[in-house]
N, CA, C and O of each residue as an XYZ file, in Angstrom:
872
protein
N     103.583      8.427     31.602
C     103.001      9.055     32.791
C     102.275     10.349     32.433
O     101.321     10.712     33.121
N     102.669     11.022     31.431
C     102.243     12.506     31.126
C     101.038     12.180     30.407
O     100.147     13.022     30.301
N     100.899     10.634     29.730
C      99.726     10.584     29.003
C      98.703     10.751     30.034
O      97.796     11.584     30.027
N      99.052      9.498     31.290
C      97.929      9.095     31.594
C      97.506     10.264     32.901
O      96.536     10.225     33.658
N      98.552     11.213     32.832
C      97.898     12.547     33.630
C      96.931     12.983     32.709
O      95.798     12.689     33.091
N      96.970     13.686     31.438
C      96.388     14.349     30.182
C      95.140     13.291     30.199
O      94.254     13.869     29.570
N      94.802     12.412     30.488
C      93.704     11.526     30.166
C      92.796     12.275     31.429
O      91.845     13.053     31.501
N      93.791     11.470     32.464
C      93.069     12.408     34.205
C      92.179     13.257     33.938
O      90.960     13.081     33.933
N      92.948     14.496     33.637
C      92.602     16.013     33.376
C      91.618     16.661     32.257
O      91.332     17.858     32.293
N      91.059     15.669     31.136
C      90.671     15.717     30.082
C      89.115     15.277     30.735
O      88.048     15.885     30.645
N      89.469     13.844     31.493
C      88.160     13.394     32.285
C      87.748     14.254     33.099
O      86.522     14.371     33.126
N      88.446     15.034     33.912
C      87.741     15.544     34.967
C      87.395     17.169     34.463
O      86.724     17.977     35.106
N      87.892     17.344     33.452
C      87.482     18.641     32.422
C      86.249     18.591     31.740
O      85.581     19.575     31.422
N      85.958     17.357     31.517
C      84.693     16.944     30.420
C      83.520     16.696     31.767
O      82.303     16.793     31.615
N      84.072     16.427     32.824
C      83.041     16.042     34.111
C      82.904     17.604     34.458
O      81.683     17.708     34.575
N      83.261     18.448     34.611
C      83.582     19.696     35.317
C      82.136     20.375     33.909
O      80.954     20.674     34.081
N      82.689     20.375     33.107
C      81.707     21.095     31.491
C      80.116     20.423     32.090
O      79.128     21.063     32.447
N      80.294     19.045     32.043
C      79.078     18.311     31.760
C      78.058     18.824     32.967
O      76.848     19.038     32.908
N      79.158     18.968     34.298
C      78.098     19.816     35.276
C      77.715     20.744     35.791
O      77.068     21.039     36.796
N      78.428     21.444     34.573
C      78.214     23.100     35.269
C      77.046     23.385     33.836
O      76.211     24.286     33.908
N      77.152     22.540     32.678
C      76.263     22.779     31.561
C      74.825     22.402     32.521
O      73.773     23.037     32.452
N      75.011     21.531     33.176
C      73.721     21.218     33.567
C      73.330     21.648     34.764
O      72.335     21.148     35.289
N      74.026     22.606     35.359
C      73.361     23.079     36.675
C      71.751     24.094     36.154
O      70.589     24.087     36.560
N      72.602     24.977     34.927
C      71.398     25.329     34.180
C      70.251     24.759     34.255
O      69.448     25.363     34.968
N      69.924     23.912     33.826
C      68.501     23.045     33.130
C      68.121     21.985     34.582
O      66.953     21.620     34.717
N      69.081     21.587     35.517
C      68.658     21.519     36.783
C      67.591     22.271     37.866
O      66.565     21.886     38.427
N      68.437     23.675     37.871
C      67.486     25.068     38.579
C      66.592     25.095     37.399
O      65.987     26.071     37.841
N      66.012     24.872     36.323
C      65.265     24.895     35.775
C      63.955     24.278     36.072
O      62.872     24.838     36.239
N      64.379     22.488     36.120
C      63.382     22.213     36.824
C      63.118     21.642     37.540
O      62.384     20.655     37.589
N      64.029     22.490     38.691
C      63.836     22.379     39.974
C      62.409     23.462     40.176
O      61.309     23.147     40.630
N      62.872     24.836     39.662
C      61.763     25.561     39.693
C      60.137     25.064     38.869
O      59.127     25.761     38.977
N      60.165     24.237     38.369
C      58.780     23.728     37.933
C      58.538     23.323     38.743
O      57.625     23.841     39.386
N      59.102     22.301     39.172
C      58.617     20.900     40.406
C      58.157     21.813     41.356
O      57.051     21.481     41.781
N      58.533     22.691     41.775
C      58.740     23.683     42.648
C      57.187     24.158     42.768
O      56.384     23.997     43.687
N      57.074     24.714     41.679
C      55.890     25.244     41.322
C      54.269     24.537     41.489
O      53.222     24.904     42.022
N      54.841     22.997     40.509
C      53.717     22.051     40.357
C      53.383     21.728     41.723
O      52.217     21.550     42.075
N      54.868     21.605     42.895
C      54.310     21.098     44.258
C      53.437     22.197     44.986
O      52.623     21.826     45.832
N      53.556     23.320     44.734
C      53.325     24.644     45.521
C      51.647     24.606     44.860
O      50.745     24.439     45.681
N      51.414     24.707     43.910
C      49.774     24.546     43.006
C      49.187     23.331     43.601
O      48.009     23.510     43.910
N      49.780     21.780     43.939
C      49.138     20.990     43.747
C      49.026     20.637     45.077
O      48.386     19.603     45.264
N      49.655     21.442     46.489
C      49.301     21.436     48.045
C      47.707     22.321     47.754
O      46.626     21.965     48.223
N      47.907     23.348     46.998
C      46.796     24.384     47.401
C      45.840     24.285     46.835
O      44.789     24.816     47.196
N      46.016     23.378     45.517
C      44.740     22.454     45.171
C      44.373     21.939     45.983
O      43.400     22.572     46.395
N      44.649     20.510     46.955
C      44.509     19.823     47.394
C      43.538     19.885     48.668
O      42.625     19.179     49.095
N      44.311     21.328     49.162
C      43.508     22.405     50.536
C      42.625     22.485     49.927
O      41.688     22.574     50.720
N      42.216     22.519     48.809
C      40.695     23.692     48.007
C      39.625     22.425     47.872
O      38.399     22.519     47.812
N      40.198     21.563     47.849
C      39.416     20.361     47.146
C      38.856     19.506     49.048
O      37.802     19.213     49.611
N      40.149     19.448     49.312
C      39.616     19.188     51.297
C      38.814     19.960     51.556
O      37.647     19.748     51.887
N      39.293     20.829     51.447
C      37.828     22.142     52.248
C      36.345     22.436     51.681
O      35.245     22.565     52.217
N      36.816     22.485     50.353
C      34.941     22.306     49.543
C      34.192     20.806     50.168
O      33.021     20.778     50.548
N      34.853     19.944     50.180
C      34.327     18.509     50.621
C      34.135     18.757     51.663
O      33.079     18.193     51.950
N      34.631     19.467     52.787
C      33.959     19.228     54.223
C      33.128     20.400     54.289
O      32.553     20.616     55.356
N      32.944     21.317     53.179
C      32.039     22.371     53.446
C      30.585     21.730     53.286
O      29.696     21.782     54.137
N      30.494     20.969     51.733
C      29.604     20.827     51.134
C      29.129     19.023     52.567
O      28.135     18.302     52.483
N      30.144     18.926     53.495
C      30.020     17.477     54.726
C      29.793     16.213     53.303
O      28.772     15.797     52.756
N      30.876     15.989     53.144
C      30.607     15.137     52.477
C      31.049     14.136     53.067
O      31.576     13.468     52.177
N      31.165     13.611     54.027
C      31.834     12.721     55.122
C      30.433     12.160     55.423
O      30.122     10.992     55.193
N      29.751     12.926     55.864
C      28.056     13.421     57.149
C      27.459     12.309     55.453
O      27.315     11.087     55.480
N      27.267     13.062     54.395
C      26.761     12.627     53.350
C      27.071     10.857     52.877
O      26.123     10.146     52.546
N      28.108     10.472     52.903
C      28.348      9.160     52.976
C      28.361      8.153     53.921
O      28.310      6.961     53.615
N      28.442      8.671     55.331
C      27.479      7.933     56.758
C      26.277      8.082     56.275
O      26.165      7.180     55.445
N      25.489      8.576     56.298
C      24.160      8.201     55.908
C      23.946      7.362     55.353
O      23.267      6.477     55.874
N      24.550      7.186     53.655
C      24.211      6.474     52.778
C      25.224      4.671     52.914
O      25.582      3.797     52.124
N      25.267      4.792     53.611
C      26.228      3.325     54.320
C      27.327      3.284     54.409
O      27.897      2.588     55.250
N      28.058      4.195     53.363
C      29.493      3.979     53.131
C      30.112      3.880     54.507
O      29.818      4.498     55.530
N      31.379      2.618     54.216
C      31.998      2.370     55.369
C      33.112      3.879     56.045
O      33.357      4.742     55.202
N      33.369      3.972     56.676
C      34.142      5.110     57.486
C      35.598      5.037     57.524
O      35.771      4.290     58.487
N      36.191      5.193     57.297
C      37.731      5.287     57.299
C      37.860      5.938     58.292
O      36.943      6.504     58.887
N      40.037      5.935     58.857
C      40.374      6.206     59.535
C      40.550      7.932     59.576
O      40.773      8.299     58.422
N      40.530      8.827     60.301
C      40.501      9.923     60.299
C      41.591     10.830     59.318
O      41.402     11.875     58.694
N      43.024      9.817     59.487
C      44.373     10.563     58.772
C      43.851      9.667     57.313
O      44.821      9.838     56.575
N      42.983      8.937     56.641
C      42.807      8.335     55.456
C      41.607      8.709     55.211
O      41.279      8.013     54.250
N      40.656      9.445     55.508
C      39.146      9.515     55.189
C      38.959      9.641     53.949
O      39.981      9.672     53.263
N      37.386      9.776     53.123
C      37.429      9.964     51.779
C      37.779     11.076     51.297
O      38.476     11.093     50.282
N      37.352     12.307     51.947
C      37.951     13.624     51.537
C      39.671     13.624     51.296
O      40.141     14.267     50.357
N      40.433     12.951     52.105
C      41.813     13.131     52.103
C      41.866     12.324     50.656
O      41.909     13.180     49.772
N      41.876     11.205     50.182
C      42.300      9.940     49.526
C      41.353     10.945     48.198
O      41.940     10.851     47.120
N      40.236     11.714     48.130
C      40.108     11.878     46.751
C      41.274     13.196     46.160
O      41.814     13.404     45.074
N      41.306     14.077     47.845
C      42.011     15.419     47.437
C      43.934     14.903     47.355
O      44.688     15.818     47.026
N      44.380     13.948     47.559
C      45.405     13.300     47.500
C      45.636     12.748     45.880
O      46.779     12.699     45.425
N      44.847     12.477     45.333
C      45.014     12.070     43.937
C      44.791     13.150     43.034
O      45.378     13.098     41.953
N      43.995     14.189     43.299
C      44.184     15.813     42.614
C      45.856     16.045     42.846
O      46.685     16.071     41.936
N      46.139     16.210     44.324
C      47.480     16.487     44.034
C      48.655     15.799     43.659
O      49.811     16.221     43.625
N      48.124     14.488     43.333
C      49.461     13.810     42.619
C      49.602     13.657     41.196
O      50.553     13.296     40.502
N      48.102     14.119     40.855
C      48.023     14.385     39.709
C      48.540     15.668     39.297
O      49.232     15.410     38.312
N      48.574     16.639     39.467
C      49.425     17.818     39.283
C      50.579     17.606     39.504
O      51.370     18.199     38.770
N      51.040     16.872     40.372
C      52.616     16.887     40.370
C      53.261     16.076     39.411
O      54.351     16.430     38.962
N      52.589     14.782     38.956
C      53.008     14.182     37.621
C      53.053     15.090     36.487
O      53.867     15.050     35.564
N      51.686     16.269     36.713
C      51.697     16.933     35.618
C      53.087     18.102     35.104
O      53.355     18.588     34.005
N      53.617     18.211     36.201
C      54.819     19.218     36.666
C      55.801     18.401     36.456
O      56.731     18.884     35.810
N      55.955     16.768     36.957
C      56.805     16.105     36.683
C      57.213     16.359     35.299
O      58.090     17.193     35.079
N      56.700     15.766     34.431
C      56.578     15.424     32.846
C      57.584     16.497     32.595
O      58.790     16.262     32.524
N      56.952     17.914     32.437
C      58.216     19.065     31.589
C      59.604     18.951     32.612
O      60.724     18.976     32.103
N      59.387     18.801     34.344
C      60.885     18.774     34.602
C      61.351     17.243     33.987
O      62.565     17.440     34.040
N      61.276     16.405     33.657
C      62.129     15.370     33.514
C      62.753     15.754     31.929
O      63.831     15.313     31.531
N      62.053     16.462     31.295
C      62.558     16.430     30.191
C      63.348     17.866     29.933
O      63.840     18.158     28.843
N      63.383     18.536     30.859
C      64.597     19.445     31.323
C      65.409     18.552     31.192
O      66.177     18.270     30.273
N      65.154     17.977     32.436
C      66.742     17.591     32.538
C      67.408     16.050     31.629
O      68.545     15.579     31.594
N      66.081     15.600     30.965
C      66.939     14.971     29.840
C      66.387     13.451     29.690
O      66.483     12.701     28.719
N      65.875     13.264     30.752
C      65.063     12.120     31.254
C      64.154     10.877     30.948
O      63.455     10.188     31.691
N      64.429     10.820     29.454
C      63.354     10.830     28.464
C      62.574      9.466     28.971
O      61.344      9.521     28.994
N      63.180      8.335     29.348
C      62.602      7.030     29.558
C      61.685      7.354     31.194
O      60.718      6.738     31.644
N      62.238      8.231     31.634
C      61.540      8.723     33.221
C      60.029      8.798     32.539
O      59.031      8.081     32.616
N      60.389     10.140     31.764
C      59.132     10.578     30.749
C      58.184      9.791     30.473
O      57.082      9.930     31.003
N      58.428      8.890     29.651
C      57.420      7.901     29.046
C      56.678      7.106     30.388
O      55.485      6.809     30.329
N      57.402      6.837     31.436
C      56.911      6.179     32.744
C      55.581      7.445     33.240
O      54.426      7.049     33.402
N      55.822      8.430     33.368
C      55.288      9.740     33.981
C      54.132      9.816     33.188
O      53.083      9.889     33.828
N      54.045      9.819     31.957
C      52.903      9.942     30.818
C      51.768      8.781     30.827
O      50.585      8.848     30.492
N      52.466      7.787     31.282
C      51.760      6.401     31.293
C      50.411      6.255     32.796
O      49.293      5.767     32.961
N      51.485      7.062     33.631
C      51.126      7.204     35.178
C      49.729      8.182     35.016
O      48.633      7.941     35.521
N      50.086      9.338     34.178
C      49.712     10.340     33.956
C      48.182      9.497     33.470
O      47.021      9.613     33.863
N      48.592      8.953     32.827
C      47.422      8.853     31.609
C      45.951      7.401     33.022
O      44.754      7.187     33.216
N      47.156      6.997     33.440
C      46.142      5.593     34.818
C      45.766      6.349     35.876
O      45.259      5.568     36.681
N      45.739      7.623     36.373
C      45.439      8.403     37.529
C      43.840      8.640     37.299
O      43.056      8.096     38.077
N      43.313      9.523     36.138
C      42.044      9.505     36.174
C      41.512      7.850     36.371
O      40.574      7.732     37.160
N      41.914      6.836     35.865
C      41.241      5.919     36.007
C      41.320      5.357     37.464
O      40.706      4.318     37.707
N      42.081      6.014     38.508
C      41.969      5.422     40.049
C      40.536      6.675     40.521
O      39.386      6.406     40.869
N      41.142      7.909     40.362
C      39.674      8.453     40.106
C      38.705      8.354     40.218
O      37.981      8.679     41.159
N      38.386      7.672     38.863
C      37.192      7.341     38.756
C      36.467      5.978     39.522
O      35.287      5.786     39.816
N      37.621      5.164     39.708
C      37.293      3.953     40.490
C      36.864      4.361     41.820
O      35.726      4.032     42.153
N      37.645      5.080     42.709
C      37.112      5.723     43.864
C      35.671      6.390     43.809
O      35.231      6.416     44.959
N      34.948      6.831     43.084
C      33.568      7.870     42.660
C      33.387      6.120     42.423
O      33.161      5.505     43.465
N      33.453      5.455     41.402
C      32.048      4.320     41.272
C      31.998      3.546     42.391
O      30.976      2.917     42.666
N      33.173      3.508     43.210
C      33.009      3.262     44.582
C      32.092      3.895     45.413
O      31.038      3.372     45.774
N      32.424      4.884     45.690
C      31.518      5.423     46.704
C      30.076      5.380     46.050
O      29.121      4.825     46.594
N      30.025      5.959     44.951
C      28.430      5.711     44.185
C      28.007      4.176     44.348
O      26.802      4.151     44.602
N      28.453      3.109     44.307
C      28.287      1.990     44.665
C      27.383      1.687     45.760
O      26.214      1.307     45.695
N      28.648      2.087     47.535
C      27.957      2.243     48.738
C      26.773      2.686     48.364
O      25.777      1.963     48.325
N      26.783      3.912     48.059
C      25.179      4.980     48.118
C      24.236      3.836     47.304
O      23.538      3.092     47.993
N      24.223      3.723     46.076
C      23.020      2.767     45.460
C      22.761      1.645     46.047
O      21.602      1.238     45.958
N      23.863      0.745     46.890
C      23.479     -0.347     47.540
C      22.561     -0.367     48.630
O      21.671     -1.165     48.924
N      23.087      1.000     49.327
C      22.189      1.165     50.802
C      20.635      1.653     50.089
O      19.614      1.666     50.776
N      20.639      2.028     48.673
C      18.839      3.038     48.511
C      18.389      1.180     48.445
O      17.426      0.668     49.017
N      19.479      0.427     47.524
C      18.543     -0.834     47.319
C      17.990     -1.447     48.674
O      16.797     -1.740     48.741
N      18.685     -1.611     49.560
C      18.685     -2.077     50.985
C      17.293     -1.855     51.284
O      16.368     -2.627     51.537
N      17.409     -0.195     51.158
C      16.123      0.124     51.526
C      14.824     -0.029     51.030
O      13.788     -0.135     51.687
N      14.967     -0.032     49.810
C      14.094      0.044     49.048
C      13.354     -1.556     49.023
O      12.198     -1.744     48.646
N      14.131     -2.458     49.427
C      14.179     -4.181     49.391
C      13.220     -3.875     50.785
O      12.086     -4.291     50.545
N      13.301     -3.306     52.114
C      12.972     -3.069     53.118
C      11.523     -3.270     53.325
O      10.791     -4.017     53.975
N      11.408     -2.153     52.385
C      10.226     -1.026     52.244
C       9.246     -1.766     51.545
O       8.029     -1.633     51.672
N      10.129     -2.939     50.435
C       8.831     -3.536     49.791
C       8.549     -5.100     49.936
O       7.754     -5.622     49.153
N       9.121     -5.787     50.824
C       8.470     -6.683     51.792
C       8.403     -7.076     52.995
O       8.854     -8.009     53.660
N       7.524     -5.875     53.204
C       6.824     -5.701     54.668
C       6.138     -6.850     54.762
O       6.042     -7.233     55.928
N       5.606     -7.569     53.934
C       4.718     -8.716     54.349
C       5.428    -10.125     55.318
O       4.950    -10.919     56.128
N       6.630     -9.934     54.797
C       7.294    -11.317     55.617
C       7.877    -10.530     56.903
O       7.821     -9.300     56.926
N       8.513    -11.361     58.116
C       9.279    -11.247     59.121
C      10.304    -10.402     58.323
O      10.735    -10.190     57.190
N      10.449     -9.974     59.912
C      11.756     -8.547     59.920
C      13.009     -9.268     59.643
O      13.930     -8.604     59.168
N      13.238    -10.862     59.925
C      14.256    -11.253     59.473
C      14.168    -11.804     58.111
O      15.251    -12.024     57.569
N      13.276    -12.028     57.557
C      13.505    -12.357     56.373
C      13.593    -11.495     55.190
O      14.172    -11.645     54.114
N      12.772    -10.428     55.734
C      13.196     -8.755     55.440
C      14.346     -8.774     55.063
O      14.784     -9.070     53.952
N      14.988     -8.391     56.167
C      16.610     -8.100     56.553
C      17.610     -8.985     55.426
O      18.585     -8.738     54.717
N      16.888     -9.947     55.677
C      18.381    -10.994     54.781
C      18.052    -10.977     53.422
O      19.064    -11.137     52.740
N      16.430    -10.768     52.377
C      16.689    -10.795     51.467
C      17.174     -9.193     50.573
O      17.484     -8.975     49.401
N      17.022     -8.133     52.023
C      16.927     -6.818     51.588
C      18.864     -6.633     51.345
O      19.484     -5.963     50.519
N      19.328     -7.490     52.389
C      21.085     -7.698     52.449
C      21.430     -8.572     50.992
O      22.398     -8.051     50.439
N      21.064     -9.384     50.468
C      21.146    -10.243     49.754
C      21.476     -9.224     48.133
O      22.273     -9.463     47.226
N      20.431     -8.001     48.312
C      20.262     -7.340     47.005
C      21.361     -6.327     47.422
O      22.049     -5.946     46.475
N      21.672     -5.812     48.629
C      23.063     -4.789     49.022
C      24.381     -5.670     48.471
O      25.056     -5.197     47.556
N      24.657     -6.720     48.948
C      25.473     -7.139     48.243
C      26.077     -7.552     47.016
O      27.257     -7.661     46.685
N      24.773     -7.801     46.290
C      24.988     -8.202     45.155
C      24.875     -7.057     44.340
O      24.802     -7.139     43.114
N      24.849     -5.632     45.171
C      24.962     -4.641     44.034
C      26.711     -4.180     43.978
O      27.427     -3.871     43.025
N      26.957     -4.287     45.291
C      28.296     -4.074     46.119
C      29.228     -4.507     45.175
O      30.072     -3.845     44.571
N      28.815     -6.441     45.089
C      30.060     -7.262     44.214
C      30.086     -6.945     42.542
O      30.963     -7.097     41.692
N      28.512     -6.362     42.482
C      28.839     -5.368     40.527
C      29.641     -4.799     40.686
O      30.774     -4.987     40.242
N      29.261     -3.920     41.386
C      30.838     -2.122     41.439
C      31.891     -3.178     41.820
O      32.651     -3.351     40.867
N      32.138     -3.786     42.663
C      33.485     -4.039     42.984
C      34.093     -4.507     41.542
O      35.122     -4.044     41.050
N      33.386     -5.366     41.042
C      33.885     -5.698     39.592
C      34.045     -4.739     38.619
O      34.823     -4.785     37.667
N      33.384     -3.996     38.864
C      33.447     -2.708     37.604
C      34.489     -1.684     37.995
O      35.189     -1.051     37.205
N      34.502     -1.605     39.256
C      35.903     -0.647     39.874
C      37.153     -1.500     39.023
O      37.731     -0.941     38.091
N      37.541     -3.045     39.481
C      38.632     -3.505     39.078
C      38.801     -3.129     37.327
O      39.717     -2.639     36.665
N      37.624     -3.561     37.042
C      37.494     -3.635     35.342
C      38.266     -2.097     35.365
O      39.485     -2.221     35.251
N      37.943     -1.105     35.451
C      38.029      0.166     35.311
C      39.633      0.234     35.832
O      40.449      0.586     34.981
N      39.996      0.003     36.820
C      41.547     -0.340     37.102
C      42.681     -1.181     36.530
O      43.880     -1.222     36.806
N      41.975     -1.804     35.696
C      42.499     -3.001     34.328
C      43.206     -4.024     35.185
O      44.403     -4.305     35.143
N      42.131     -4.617     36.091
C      43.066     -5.411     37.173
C      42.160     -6.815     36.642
O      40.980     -6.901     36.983
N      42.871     -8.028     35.687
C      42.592     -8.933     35.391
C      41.241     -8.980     34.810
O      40.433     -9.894     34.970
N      41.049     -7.757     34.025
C      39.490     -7.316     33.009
C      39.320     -8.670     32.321
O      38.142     -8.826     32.002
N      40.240     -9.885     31.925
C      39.292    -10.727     31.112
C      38.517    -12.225     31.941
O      37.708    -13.069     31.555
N      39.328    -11.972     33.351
C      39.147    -12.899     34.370
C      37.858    -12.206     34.997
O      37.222    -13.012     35.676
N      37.337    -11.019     34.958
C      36.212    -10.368     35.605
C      35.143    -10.341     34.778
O      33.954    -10.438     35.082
N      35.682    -10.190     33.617
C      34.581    -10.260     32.401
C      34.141    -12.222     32.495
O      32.950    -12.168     32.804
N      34.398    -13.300     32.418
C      34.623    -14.479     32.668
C      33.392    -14.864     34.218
O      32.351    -15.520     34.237
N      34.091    -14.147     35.284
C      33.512    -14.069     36.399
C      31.976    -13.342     36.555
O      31.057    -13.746     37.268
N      31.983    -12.309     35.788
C      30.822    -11.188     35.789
C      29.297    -12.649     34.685
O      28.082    -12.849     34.722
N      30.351    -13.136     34.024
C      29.293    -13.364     33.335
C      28.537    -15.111     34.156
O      27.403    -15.573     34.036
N      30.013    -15.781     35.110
C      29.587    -16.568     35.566
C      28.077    -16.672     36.558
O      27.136    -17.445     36.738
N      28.594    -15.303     37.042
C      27.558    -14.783     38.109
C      26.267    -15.024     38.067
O      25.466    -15.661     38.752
N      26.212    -13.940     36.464
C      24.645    -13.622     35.651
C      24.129    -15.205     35.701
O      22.967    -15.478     36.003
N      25.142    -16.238     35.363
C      24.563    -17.304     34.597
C      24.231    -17.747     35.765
O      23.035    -18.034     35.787
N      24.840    -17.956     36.893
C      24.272    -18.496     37.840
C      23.241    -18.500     38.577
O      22.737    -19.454     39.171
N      22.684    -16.627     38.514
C      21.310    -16.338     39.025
C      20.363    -16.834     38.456
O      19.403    -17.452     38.916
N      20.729    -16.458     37.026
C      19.754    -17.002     36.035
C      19.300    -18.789     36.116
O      18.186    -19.307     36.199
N      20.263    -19.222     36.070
C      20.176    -20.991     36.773
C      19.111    -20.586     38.184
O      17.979    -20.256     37.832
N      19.259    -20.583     39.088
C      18.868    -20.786     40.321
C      17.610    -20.344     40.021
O      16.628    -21.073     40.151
N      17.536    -18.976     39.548
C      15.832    -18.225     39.020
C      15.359    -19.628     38.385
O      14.368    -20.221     38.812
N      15.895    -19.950     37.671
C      15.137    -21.165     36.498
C      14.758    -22.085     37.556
O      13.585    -22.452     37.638
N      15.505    -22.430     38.247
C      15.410    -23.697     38.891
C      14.312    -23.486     40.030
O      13.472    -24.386     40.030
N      14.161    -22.681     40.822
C      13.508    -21.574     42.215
C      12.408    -22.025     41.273
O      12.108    -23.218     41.334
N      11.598    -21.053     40.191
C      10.664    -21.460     39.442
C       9.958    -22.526     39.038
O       8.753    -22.765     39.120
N      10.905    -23.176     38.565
C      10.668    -24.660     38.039
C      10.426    -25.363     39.165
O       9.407    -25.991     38.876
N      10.829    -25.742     40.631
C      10.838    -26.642     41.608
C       9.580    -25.745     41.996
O       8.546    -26.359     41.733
N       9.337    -24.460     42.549
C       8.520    -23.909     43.466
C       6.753    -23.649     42.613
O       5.650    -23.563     43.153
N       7.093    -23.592     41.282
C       6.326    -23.500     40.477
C       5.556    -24.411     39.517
O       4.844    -24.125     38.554
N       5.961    -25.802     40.147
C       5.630    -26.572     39.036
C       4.394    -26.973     39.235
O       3.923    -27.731     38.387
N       3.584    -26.589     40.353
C       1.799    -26.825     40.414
C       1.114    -25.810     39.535
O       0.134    -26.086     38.843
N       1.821    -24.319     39.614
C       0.905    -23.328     39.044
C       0.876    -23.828     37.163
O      -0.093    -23.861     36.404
N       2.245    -24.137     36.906
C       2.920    -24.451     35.359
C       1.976    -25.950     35.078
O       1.153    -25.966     34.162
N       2.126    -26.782     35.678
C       0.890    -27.927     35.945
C      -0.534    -27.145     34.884
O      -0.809    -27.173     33.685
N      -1.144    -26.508     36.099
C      -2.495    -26.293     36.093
C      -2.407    -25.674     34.958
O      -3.287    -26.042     34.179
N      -1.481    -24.630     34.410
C      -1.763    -23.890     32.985
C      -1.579    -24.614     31.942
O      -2.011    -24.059     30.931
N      -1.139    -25.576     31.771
C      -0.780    -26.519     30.908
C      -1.950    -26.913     30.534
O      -2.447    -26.650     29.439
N      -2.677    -27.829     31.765
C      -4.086    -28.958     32.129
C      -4.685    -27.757     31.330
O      -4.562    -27.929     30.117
N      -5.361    -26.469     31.712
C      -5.968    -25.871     30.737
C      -6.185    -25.140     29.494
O      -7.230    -24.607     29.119
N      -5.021    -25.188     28.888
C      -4.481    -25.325     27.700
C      -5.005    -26.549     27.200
O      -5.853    -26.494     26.309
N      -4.688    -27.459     27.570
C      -4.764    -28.821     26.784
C      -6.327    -28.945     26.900
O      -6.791    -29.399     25.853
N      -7.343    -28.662     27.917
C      -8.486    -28.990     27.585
C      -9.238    -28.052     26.603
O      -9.932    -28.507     25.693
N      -9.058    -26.612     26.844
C      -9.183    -25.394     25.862
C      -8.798    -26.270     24.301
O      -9.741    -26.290     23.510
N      -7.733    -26.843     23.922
C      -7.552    -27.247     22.785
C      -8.478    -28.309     22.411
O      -8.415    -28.816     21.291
């Protein structure tokens, strides 16, 4: 009986050490996190507020981009990934306070895929914007046909700039890159087919006649 008190007391002695050693390195980084959260709200304010100074909302209605909901807009969703990026960055030294090491390697990894959502969001929105100049620009340069035929082949080139970025966003997000690479190239091949073919069927009087005078020239 006296052993298995002395065992008791030995356990709850070694539990008692183990957490008072670590209340230390706890308030430790507690105060980072602390910190990283306190920097990476007032980033976040700095980065919201330059964006609605500079209307960058006003700036992407114009250029087609679709509109989000007011509590999700683009200003929130880009200044939202500044601050989670700082807080991973704050994460990292507290986890390894407190000892964390496999947390760590998760945090570094996270750390390291954040610029790449980033950047997917920017070739996004740059996307919208170049699709709508093509739109226009498709508009502007065949005036000669109907306003609807306008319209649909000027839509035809918006989209098909749309479904590049969308592919290049994923690529950039490493979301099934060898199934997009596969797909990206099906695409090409397919325009390229139809061009051949559009040509060949719509063209085969003009290709005719250059031939006929070729052959008599010879």
């Amino acid at each position: 009986m006296d052993s298995v008190n002395s065992v008791v007391i030995d356990t709850l002695n070694g539990s008692a050490v183990t957490i008072i050693s670590f209340i230390p390195r706890f308030l430790s980084g507690f105060i980072i996190l602390l910190i990283g959260i306190i920097i990476s709200t007032f980033l976040r304010q700095m980065v919201r507020e330059s964006l609605k100074l500079i209307k960058f909302e006003s700036f992407l209605k114009k250029y087609g981009v679709p509109e989000s909901k007011e509590a999700a807009d683009w200003s929130s969703i880009l200044s939202e990934i500044v601050r989670w990026f700082i807080i991973i960055v704050f994460l990292v030294p507290t986890a390894q306070v407190w000892g964390l090491g496999k947390f760590v390697d998760v945090l570094n990894n996270l750390l390291l895929y954040l610029p790449n959502v980033l950047i997917a969001v920017l070739l996004l929105l740059v996307g919208f914007v170049i699709s709508k100049l093509v739109y226009d620009l498709l508009i502007a340069s065949v005036r000669g046909l109907s306003k609807d035929s306008a319209k649909s082949i000027a839509m035809v080139g918006r989209w098909a700039v749309l479904v590049f970025v969308f592919l290049v966003v994923l690529n950039q997000l490493g979301i099934a890159s060898d199934l997009i690479r596969i797909l990206f190239a099906g695409i090409i091949a397919m325009v390229a087919l139809a061009g051949g073919l559009a040509f060949g069927l719509g063209g085969k009087d003009i290709a005719r006649d250059i031939l006929e005078k070729l052959r008599k020239k010879i």
